[in-house]
GUMIKE-316735 format. One record per atom (N, C-alpha, C): y, z, x. Coordinates in steps of 0.02 Angstrom, whole numbers, padded with zeros to 5 digits, always signed. Last residue first. Layout:
REM GUMIKE-316735
YZX/...
END
This chain:
REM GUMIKE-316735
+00942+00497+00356/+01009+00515+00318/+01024+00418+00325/+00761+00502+00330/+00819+00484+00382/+00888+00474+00332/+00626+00634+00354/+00696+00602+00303/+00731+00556+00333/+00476+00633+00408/+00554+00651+00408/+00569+00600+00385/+00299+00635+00391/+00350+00592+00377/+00414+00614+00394/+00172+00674+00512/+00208+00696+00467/+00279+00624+00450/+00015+00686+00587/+00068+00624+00591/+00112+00658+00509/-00032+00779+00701/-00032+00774+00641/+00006+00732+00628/-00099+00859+00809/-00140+00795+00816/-00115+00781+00731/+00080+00916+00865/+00022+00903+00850/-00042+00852+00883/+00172+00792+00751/+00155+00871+00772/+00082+00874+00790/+00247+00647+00767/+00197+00659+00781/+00192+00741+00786/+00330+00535+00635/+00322+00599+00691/+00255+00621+00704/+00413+00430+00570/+00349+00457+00577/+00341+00496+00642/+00560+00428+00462/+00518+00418+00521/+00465+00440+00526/+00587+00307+00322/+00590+00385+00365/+00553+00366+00434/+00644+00262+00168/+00660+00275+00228/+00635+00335+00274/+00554+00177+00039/+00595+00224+00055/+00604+00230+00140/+00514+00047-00096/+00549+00058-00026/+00578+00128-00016/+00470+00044-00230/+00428+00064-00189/+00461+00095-00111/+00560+00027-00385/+00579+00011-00317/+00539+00072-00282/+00453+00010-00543/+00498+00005-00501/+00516-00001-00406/+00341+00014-00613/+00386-00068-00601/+00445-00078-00555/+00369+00149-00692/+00339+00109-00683/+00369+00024-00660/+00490+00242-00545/+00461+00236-00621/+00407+00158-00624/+00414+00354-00439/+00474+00304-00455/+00416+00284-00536/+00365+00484-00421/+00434+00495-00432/+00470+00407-00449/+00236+00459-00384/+00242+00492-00435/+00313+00500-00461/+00248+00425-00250/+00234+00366-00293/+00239+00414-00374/+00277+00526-00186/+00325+00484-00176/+00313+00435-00249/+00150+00579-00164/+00230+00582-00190/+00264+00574-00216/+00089+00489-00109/+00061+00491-00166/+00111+00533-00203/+00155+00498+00018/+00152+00446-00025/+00128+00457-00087/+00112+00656+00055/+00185+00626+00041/+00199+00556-00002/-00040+00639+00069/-00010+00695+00007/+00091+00649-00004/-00025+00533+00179/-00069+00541+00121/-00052+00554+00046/+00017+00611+00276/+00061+00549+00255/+00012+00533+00175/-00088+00731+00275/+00002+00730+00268/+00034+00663+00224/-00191+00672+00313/-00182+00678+00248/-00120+00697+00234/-00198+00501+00417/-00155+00595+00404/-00156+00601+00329/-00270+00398+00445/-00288+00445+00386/-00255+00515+00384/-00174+00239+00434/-00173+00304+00463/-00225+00367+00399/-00104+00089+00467/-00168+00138+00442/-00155+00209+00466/+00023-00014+00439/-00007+00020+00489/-00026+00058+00469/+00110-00201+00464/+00074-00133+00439/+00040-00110+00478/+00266-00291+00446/+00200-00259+00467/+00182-00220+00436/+00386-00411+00421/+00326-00359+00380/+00271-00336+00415/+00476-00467+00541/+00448-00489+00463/+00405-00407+00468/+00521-00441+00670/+00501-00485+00642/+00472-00520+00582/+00592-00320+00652/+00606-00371+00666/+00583-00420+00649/+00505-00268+00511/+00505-00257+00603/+00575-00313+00598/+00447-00151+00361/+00506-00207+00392/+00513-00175+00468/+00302-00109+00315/+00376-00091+00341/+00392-00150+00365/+00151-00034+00242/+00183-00084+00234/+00282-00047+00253/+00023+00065+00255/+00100+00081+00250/+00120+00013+00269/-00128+00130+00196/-00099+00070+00239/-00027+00066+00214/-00226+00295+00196/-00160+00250+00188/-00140+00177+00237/-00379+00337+00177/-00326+00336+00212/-00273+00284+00187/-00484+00475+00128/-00444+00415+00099/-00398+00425+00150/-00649+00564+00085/-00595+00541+00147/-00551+00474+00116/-00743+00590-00021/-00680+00616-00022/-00610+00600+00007/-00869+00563+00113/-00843+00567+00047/-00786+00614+00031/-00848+00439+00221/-00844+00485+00230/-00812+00524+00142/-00856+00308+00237/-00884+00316+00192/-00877+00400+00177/-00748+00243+00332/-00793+00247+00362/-00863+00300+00302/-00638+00213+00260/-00710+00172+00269/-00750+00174+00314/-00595+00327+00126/-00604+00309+00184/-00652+00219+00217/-00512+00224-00006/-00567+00269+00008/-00574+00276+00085/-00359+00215+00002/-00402+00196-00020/-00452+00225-00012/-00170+00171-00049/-00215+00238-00029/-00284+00204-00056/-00032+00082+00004/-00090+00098-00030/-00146+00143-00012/+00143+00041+00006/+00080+00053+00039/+00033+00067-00022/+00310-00026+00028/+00253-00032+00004/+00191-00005+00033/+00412+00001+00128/+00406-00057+00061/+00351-00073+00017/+00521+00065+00228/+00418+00075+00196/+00449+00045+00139/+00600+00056+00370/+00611+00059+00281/+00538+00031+00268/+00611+00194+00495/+00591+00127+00471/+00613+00142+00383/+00654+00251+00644/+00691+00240+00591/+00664+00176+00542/+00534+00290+00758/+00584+00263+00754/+00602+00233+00677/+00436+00385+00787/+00484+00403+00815/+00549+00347+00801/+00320+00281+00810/+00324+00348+00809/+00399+00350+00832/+00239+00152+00821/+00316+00164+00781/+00325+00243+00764/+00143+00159+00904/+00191+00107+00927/+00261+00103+00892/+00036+00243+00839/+00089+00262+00903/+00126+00225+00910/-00001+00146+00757/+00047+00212+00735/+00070+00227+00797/-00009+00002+00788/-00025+00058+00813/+00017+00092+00794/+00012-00118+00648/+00046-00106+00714/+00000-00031+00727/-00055-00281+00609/-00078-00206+00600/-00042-00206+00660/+00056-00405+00510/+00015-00376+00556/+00011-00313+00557/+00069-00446+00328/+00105-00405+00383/+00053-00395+00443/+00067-00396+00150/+00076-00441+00203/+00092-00402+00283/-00077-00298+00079/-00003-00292+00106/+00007-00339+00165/-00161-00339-00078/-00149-00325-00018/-00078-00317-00005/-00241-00274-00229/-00188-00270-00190/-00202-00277-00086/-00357-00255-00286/-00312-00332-00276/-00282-00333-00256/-00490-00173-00321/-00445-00174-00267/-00420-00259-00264/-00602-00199-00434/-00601-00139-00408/-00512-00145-00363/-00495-00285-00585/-00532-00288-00517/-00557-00201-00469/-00541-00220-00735/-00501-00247-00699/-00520-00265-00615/-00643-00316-00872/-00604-00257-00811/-00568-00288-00754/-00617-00423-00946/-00605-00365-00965/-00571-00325-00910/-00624-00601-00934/-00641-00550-00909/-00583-00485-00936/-00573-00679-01108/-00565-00669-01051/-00588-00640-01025/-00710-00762-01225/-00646-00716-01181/-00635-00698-01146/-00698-00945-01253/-00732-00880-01230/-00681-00816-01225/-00643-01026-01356/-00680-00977-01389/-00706-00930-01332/-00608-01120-01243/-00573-01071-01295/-00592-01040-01333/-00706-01162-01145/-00673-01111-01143/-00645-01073-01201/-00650-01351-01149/-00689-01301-01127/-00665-01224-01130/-00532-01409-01194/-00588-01355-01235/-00628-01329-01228/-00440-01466-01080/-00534-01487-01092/-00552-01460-01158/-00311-01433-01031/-00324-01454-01107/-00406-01495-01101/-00360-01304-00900/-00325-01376-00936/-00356-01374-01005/-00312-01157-00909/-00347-01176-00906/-00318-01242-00928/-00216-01063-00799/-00204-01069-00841/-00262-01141-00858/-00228-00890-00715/-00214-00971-00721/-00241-00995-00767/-00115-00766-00658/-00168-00798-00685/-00164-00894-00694/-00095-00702-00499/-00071-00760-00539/-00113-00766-00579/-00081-00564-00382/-00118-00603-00437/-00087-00627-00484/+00005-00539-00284/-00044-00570-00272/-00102-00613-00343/+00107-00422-00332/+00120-00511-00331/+00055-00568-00304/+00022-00337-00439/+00042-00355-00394/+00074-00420-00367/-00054-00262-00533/+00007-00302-00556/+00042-00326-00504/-00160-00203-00496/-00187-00259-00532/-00125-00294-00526/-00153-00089-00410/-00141-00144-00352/-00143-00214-00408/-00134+00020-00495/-00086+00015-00441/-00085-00056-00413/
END
């Protein structure tokens, strides 16, 4: 998910010879993906009409086994924020979501974030 990201460039070694017989590293990184953008308070965008451009699901960190929370990448006014949340709701829906676009393709969808509850759920926006 995070190797093909726009964050990683390979690079390209000068004409030394140093190197050319070695080979390249194999695996892949554990986690390369970041998301540009300040952290906003989920409460602070409850309830209002956003376009999600990107997120990622990771282990909890607070080590809690099994526990994974989401960082949701959105367009503000002012450029690109982001914002954490461990609703397994928003959780189960992204991981969704991500099963329905094709490889390489368009991440951006539309909705609001609601609060039921102590439960943070996604709605549709027409």
């Amino acid at each position: 998910m995070g190797y093909g990201n726009k964050h990683y460039k390979p690079v390209e070694l000068p004409d030394s010879g140093v190197g050319e017989d070695v080979p390249s590293i194999a695996a892949k990184p554990k986690e390369t993906k970041f998301l540009d953008g300040d952290e906003a308070g989920i409460e602070s965008i409850l309830n209002i009409p956003l376009v999600f451009t990107d997120w990622i699901v990771l282990p909890s960190r607070y080590g809690e086994e099994g526990k994974e929370f989401v960082k949701l990448q959105f367009l503000a006014k002012d450029g690109f924020r982001t914002v954490t949340s461990g609703s397994t709701y928003l959780i189960d829906q992204v991981k969704k979501q991500e099963k329905l676009i094709p490889e390489g393709g368009d991440r951006r969808f539309k909705a609001v974030i609601r609060k039921h509850g102590r439960a943070f759920i996604f709605e549709a926006v027409k």
